[in-house]
Backbone as CSV, one residue per row, in Angstrom:
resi,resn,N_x,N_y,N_z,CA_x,CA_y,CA_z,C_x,C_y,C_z
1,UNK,25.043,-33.360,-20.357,25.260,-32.005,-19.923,26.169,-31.301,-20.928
2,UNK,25.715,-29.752,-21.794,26.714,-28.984,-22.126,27.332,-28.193,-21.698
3,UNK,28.590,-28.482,-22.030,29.497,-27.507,-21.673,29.938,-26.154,-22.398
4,UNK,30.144,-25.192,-21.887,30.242,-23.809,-22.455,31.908,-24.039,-22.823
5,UNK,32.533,-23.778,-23.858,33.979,-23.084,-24.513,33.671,-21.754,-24.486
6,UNK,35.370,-21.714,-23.834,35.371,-20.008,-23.449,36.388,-20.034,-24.740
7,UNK,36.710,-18.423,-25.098,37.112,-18.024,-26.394,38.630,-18.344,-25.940
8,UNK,40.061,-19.042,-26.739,41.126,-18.922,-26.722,41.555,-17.930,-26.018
9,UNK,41.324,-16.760,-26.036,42.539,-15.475,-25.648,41.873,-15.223,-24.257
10,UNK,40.524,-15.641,-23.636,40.234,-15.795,-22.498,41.228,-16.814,-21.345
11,UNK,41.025,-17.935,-22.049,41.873,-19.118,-21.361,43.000,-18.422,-20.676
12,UNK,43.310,-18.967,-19.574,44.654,-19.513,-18.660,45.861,-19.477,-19.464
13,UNK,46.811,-18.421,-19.350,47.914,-19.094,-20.023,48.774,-20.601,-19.236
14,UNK,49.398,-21.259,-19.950,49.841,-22.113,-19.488,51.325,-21.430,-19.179
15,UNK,51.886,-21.889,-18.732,53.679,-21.555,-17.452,54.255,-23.123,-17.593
16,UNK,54.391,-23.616,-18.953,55.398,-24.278,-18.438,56.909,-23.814,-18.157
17,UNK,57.347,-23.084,-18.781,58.669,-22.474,-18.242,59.254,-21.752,-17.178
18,UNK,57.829,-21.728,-16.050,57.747,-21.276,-14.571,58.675,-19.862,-14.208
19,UNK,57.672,-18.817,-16.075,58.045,-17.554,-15.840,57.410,-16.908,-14.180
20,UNK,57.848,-15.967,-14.266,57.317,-15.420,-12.803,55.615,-14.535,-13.361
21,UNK,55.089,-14.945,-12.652,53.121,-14.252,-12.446,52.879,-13.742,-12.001
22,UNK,52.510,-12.747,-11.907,51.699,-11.585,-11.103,50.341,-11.593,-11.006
23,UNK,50.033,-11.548,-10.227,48.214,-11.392,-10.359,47.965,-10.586,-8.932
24,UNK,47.194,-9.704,-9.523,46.547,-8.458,-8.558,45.103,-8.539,-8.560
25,UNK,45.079,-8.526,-6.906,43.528,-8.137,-6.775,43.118,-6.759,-6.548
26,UNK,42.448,-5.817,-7.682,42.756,-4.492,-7.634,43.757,-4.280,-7.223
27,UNK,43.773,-3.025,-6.074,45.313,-2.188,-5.910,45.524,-2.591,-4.080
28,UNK,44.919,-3.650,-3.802,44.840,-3.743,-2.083,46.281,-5.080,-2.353
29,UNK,46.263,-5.987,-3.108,47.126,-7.519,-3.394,47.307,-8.064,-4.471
30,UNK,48.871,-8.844,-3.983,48.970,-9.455,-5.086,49.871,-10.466,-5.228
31,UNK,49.595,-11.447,-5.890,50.299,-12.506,-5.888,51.146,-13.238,-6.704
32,UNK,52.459,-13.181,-5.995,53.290,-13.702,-7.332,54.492,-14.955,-7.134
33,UNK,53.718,-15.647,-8.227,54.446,-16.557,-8.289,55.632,-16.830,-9.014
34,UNK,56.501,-18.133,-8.812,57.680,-18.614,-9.158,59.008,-17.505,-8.995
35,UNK,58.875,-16.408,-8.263,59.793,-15.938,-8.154,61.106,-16.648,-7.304
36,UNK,62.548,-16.121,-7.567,63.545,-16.382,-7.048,64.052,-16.147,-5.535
37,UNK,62.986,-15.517,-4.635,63.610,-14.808,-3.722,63.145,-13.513,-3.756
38,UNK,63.454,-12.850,-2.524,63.070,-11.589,-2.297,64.305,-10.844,-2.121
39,UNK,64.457,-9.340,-2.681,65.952,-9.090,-2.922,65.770,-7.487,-1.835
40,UNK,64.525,-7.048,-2.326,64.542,-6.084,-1.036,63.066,-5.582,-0.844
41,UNK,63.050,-4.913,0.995,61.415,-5.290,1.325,61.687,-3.990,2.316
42,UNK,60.517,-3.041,1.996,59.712,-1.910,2.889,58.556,-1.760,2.834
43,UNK,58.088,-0.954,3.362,56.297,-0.402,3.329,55.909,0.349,2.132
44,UNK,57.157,0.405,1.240,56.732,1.089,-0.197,57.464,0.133,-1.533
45,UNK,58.401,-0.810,-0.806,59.078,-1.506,-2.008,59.134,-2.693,-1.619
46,UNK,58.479,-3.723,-2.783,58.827,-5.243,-2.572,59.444,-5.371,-4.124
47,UNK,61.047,-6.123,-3.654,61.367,-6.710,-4.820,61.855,-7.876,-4.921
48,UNK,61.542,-8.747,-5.982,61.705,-10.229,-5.889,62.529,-10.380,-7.052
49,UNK,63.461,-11.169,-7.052,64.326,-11.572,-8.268,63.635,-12.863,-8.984
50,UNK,63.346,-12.764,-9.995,63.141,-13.897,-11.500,63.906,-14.222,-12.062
51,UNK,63.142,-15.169,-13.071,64.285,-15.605,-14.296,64.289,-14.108,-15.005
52,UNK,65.677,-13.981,-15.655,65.448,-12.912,-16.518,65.888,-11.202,-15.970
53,UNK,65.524,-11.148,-14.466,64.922,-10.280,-13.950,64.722,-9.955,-12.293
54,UNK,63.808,-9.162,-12.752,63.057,-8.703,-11.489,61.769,-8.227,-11.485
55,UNK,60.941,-8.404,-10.164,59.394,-8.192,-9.820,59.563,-7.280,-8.798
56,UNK,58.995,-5.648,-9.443,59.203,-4.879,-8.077,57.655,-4.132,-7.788
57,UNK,57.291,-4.452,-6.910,55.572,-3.844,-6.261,56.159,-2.957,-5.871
58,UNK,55.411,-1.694,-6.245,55.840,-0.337,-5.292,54.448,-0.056,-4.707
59,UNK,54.204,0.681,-3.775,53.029,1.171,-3.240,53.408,2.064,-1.525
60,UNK,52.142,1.443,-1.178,52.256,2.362,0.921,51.663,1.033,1.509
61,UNK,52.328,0.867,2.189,51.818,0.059,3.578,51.762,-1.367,3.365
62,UNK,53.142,-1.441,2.210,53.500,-2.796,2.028,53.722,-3.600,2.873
63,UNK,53.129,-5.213,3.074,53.427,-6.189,3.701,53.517,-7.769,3.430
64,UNK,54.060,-8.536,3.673,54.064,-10.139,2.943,53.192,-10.508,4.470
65,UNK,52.052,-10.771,3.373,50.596,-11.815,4.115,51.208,-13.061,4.386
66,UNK,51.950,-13.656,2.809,51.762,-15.438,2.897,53.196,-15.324,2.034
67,UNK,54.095,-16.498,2.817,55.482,-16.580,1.987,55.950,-18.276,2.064
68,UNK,55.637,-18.999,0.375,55.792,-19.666,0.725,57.194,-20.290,-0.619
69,UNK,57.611,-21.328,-0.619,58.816,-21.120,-1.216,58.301,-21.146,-2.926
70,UNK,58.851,-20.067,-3.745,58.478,-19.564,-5.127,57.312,-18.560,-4.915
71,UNK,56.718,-18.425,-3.923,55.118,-17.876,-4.290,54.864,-16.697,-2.701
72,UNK,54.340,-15.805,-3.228,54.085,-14.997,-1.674,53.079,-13.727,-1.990
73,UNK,52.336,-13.569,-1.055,51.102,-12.491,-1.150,51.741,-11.455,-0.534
74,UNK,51.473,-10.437,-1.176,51.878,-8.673,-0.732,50.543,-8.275,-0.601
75,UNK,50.229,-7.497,0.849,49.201,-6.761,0.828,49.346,-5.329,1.209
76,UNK,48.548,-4.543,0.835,48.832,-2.885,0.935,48.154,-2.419,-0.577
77,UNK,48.453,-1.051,-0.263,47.958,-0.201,-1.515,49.164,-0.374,-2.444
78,UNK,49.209,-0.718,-3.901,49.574,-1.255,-4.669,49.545,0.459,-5.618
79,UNK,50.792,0.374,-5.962,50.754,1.858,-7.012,51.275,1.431,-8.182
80,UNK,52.376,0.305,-8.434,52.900,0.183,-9.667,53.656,-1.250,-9.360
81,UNK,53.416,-2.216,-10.592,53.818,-3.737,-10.637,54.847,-3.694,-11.615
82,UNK,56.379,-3.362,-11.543,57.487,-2.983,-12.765,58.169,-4.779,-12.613
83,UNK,58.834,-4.392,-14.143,58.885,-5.762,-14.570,61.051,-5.671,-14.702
84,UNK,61.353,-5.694,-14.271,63.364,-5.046,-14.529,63.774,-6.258,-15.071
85,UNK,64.155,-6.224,-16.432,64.738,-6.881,-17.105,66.186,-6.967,-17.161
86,UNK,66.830,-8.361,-17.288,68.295,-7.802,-17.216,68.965,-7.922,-18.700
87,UNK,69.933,-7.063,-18.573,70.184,-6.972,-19.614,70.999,-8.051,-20.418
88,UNK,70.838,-8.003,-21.725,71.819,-9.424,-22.346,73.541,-9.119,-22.466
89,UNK,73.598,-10.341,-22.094,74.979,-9.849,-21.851,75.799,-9.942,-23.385
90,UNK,76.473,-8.783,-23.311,77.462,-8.872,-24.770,77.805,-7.455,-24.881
């Protein structure tokens, strides 16, 4: 049996350093992993603390579907996935 190779820049990135992931299904969900915690939560703001950072979903009619420890589904209309970096210290 052959097997098809998909092109490099297609592939999966690999996470070994268990940055935080986002993945959206269109603008209804989305799922993100390895985050630190959830730092603050409404029907228009989910924000989760990372390495580095922060994961903030903004949208309407925000809700956590599935919360499980590092990983949790937001569902609702999805308007903007911001990435808050912190700053280096010095």
């Amino acid at each position: 049996m052959k097997t098809k190779k998909r092109p490099g820049q297609l592939a999966w990135a690999p996470n070994p350093g268990r940055e935080v992931r986002v993945t959206t299904v269109g603008d209804r969900r989305a799922l993100v992993e390895n985050h630190l915690g959830v730092d603050a939560y409404s029907p228009e703001l989910v924000r989760m603390r990372c390495r580095g950072g922060a994961v903030c979903l903004h949208g309407r009619g925000l809700s956590l579907r599935e919360v499980r420890v590092g990983a949790l589904i937001v569902a609702g209309v999805l308007d903007k996935v911001e990435l808050d970096h912190d700053s280096p210290a010095g």
